[in-house]
N, C-alpha and C positions, 0 to 999 in steps of 0.2 A: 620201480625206480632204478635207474640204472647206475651202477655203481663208477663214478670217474677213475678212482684209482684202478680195476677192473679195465675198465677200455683203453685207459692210457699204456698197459702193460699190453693190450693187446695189441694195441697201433703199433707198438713198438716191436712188439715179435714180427709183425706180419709185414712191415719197415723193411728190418733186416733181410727177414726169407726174403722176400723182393729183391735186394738190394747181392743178394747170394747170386741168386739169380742170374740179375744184370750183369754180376762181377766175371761170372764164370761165360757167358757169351760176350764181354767186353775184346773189341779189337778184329772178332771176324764178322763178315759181313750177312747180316743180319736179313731175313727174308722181308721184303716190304708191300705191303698191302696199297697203301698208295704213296704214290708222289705228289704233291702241291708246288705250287711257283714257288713256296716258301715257306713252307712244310712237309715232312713226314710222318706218316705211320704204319707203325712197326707192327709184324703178327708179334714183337715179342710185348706191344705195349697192349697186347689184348691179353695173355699170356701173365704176364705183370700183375694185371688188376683182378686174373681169375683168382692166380695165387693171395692177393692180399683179399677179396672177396670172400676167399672159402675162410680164410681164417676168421674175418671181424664175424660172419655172417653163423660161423662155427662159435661164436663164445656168445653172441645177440642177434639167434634168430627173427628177433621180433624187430629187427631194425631193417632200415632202409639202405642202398647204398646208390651215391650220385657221383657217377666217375664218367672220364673222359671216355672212356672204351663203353659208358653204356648204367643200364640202372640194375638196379637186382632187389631182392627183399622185398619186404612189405614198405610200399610206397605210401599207404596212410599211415607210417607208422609220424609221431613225434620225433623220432631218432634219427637222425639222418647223418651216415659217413658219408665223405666227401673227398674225390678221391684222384693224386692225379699218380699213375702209377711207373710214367717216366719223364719228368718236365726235364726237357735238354734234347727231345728227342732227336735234333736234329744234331745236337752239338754228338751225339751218343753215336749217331750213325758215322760221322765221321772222324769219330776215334778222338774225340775230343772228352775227356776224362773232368766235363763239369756237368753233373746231370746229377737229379734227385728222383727219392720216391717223396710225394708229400700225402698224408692222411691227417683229416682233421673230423672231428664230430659236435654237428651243432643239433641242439634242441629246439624247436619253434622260433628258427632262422637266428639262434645267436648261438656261434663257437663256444664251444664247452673244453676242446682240447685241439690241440694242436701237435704234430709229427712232422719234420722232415728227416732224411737221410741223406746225406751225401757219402753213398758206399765207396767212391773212388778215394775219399779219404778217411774214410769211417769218425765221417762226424755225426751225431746226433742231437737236434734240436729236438727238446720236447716242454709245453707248457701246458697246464689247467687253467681252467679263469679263474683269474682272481688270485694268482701263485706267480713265482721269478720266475721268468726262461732259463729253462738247462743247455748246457751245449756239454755233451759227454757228462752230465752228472754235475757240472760246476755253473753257479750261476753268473749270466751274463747282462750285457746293458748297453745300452745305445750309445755314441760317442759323445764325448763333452764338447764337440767345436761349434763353435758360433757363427763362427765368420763362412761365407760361401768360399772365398780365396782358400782357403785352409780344406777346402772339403772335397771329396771324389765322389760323384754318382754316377749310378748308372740308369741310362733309357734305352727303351725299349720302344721297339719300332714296330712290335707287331707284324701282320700278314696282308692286309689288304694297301691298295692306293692309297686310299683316305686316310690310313693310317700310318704309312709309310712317309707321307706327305707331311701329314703332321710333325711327326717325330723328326723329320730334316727339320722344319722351321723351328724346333724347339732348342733341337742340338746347338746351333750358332749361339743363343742368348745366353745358354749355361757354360756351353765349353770360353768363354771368354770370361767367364765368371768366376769358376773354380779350377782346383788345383787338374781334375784331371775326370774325365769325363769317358765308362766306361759301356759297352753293352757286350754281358756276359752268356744269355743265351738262356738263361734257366730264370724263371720269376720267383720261383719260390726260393732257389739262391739266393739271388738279389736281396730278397725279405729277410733271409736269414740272418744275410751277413748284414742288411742293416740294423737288425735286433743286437749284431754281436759287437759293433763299432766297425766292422772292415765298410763297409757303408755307411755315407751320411745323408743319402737319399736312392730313393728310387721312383722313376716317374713312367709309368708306362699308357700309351693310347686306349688300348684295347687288349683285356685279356678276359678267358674265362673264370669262374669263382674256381672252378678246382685248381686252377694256378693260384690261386693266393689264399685260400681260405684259411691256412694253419698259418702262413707267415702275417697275416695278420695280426693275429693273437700272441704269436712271437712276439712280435716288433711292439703291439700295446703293454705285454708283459713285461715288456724290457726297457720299460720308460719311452719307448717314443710313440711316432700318432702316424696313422692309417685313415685314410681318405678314398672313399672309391664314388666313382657316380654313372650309372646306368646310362650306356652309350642310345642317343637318340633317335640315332642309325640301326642299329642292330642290340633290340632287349636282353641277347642270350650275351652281350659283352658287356663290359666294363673298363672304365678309365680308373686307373692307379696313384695316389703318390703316398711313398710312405718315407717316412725321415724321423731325423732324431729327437724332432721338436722344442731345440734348439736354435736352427738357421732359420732365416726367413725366405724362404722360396718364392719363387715370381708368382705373378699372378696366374691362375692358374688358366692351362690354354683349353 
């Protein structure tokens, strides 16, 4: 049986080292393995995930690990880290100072813990199931507002057509609706800070599980509600909305 408090201190050290990392190659120009219309990746986000790999994988050999950059471990195991080891990558290549490492670990497909890091400002999100979300050691909570007029979200437009397409028609219905209407570039961000109240929603088309899996558990620890639904298009994505469970959001597109 694997111990939570154990792994949680893990996620956390190997968060940080990551986040050392990023800090100390933050601002020069970064070697890149590919280009996408609307994406990157970085040799440092393979680099990244070796780093937080040898550590989870150094305290639970007997575990799995499911990250962006690839798999590793014992893949029958029950234990599966989940791993995304630079969400912002693009915002990060262009010197744009909003990017995280996110680590989460779930058991027989349900989050057990949850990690993010935002080293550009050395915040730390960390939850267990069933425990408050911490932000730096202090506990947090989703906002009190009700009304949409009063609220600021953020969407997310994803990378493909279909999804880009989307997220235009959704933007028009919201942004006339609320105070202010943002897309900030990191999903796990987004999640975090709508676990902390700087968000009162987030709605994104299409992301991967390693973009969301900790700020899920965030955002349910922290009193609000997470919604995702297996895109029909492509099984390896998923559709987003997580808010403070409070507002009443549109129907859902």
């Amino acid at each position: 049986m694997t111990d939570l408090s154990a792994a949680l201190e893990t996620a956390i050290q190997a968060a940080r080292e990551a986040g050392t990392l990023l800090t100390s190659k933050f601002g020069q120009l970064p070697d890149v393995n590919e280009f996408h219309a609307h994406d990157i990746k970085l040799a440092l986000d393979v680099e990244s995930q070796e780093l937080i790999t040898k550590r989870l994988l150094g305290r639970f050999p007997d575990h799995a690990i499911y990250g962006e950059e690839g798999i590793a471990g014992d893949q029958s195991s029950e234990w599966q880290w989940i791993v995304d080891p630079i969400d912002g990558t693009v915002n990060y290549f262009y010197g744009l100072p909003h990017y995280c490492i996110s680590i989460a670990l779930r058991r027989a497909g349900e989050i057990q813990l949850g990690v993010i890091y935002d080293p550009s400002r050395d915040e730390l999100w960390q939850t267990v199931k069933g425990t408050p979300t911490l932000l730096n050691g202090r506990v947090i909570s989703v906002s009190d507002r009700t009304e949409l007029a009063d609220c600021v979200m953020s969407i997310g437009f994803a990378k493909s057509k279909a999804t880009i397409n989307a997220g235009l028609q959704l933007l028009p219905k919201y942004v006339e609706k609320v105070r202010k209407c943002r897309m900030m570039g990191s999903a796990a961000l987004d999640l975090a800070y709508v676990a902390t109240g700087r968000l009162d929603a987030y709605i994104e088309q299409s992301v991967s599980l390693w973009d969301v899996a900790a700020g899920k558990l965030l955002v349910e620890n922290a009193g609000g509600r997470f919604e995702m639904t297996t895109r029909a298009d492509n099984p390896d994505k998923i559709s987003v909305r997580a808010w403070n469970g409070k507002i009443q959001l549109l129907a859902h597109e």
